[in-house]
N, C-alpha and C positions, 0 to 999 in steps of 0.2 A: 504494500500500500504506500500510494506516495503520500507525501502531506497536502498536497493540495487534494487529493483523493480523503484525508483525513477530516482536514477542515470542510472539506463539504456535506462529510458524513454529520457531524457537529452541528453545521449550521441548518440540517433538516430539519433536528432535532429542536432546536430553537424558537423559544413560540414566546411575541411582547408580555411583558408583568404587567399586572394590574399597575390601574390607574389611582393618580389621586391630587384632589387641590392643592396646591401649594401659593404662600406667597410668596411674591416675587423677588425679596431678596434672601430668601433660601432655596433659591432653583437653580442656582448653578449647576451646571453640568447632568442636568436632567435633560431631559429629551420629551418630545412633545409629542402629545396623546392623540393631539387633533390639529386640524389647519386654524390658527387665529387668522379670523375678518379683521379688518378697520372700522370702527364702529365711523373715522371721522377721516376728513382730508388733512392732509402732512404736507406740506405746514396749511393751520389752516384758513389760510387767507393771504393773498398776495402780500409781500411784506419786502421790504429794503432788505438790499442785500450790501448796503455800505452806509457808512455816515454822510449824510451830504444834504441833496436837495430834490426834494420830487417834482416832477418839472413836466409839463406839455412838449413832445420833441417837435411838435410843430412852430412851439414861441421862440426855438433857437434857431441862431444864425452862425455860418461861418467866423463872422466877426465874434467880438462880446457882446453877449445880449445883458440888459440890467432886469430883474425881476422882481415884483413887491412881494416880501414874503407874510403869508396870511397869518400861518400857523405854527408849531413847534410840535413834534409828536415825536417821544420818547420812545423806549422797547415798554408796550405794559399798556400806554395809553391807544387809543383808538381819536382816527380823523374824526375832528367837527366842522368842517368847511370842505367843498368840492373846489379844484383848482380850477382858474376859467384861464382866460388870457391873461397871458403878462404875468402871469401870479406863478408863486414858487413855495412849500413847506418844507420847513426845515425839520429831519428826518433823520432816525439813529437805528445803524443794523436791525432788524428783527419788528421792527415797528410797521402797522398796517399801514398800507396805500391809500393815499387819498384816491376819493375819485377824480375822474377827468386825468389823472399821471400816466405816463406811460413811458417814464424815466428818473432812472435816481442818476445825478450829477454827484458824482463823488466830490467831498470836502476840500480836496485836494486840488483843484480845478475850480474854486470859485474862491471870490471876494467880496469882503463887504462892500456895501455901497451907500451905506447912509440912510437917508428916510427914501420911504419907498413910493414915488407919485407923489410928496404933500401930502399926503395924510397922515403924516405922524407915525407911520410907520417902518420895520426896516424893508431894506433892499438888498438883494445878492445878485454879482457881477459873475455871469458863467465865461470863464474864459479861455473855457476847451470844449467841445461838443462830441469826444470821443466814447460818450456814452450814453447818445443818444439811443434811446428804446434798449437800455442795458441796467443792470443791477437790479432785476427785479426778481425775487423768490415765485414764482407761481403756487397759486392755491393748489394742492394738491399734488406737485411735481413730483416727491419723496414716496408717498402711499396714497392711492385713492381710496375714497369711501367705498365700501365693500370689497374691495381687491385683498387677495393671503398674503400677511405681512410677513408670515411664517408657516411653513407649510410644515405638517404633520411630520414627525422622525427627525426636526432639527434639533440638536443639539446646543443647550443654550448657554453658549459664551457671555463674556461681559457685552460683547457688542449686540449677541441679541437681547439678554437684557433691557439693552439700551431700549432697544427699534419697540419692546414689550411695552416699557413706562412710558414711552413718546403716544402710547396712543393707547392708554389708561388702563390695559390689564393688569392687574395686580393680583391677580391667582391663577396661574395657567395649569392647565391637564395638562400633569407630566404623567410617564411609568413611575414607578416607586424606584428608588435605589436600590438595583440587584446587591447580593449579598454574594461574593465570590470566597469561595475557599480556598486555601492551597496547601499545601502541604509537601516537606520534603523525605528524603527518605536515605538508608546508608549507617552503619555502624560507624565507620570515620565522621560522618557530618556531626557537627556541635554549631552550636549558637553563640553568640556575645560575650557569654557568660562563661564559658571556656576558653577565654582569651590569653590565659599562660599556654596552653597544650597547645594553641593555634602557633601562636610565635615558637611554640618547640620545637614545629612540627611533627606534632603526633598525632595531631587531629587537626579537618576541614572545615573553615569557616562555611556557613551556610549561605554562603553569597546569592544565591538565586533567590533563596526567599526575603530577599532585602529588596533584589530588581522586583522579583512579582509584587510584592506589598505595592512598591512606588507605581507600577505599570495599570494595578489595579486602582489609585489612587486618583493617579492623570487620568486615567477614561472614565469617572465618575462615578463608580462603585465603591461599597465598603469593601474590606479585608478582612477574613476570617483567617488567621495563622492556624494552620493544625497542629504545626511544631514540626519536629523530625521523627519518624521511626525510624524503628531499629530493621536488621532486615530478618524480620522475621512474621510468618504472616497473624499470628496474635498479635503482634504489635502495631501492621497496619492496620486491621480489623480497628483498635482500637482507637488510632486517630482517625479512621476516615467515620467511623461512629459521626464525630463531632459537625462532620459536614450534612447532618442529616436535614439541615432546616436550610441549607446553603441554596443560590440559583444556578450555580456556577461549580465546577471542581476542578481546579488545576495540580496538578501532580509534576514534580521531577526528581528524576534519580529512577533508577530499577527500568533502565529501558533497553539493557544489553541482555545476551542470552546465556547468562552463567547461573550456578544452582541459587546466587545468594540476590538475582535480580527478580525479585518477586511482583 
């Protein structure tokens, strides 16, 4: 039998764990029960995609254009005034668009200009027009509304995390945490704890079940150590007992064909 004949025998066998709620900052590295919808659009609502000025690209010109500005809208706040002609709101990353805009002038490309028309108000000098009909987020570019932000069997990193909270799930159907056993085996093999015989060389550190713990650790499962047996089959008997309630059982050692490979 090859291995790759092995592993497919394995993965016949193989059938998803139960499910269960979970909230969202204990679901690392869980894996997903079902397809999450968008309940909403991402982002949701046209919004600056620079510090600068939201502007009509029709009221610019090659030259400097000067523009009366109506309004001030932070990240948080929402437009109270539509832009007409001539007019400009002064606009900060992540802030909704006004209406009638259909360009953000980055900060960096305008100046002020004093009062804006006589009316007591200010004015801003656009004196680059290289972002004409640019810098603008679209409602919904990120995730549409009902569209799968994450389809069923993703595995969830800090970045799907992320994509989870951006669009208000805070308990997602995961599987449960498989419970993986392993166990080593071998009269030479010892543990930690025999750390004079190891430097004596009398005896073998248990080096594998240090890699399996960690290998079972990064792929999002618990670790069930069963320890090392001896080679003798009472002794396996007795630690594979302990894998009784386990989803998983990994075994190394005892896979040559001599009397004491059991």
């Amino acid at each position: 039998m090859t291995p790759a004949e092995a592993a497919r025998i394995i993965l016949e066998h193989c059938q998803p764990l139960a499910t269960e709620r979970r909230p969202l900052r204990d679901a690392l590295d869980a894996v997903l029960a079902e397809d999450v919808t968008s309940p909403i659009d991402l982002p949701p609502w046209d919004n600056s995609a620079m510090d600068g000025y939201a502007v009509r690209s029709a009221d610019l010109s090659a030259s400097e254009t000067t523009l009366a500005v109506i309004e001030t809208i932070a990240a948080g706040q929402f437009p109270q005034k539509a832009i007409g002609a001539a007019q400009a709101t002064r606009i900060f990353t992540g802030a909704p668009l006004p209406q009638g805009a259909d360009t953000v002038i980055r900060q960096e490309d305008t100046a002020p200009a004093g009062n804006g028309g006589g009316g007591g108000g200010s004015a801003v000098t656009i004196r680059n027009i290289r972002d004409a009909k640019k810098n603008i987020r679209r409602r919904g570019e990120d995730i549409r509304k009902g569209a799968v932000a994450l389809p069923s069997g993703s595995a969830l990193g800090p970045a799907q995390l992320g994509v989870l909270a951006s669009i208000a799930c805070d308990a997602p159907l995961v599987h449960r945490t498989p419970r993986v056993a392993f166990m080593g085996s071998g009269d030479e093999i010892v543990d930690l704890d025999q750390k004079a015989a190891i430097l004596a060389g009398t005896k073998i550190a248990t080096s594998n079940s240090y890699t399996l713990d960690a290998l079972i650790r990064r792929s999002g499962a618990k670790p069930v150590n069963l320890g090392v047996a001896r080679d003798t089959k009472e002794s396996l008997r007795e630690h594979l007992r302990g894998a009784a309630n386990a989803d998983l059982l990994v075994t190394t050692a005892g896979v040559s064909v001599g009397e004491h490979d059991l």
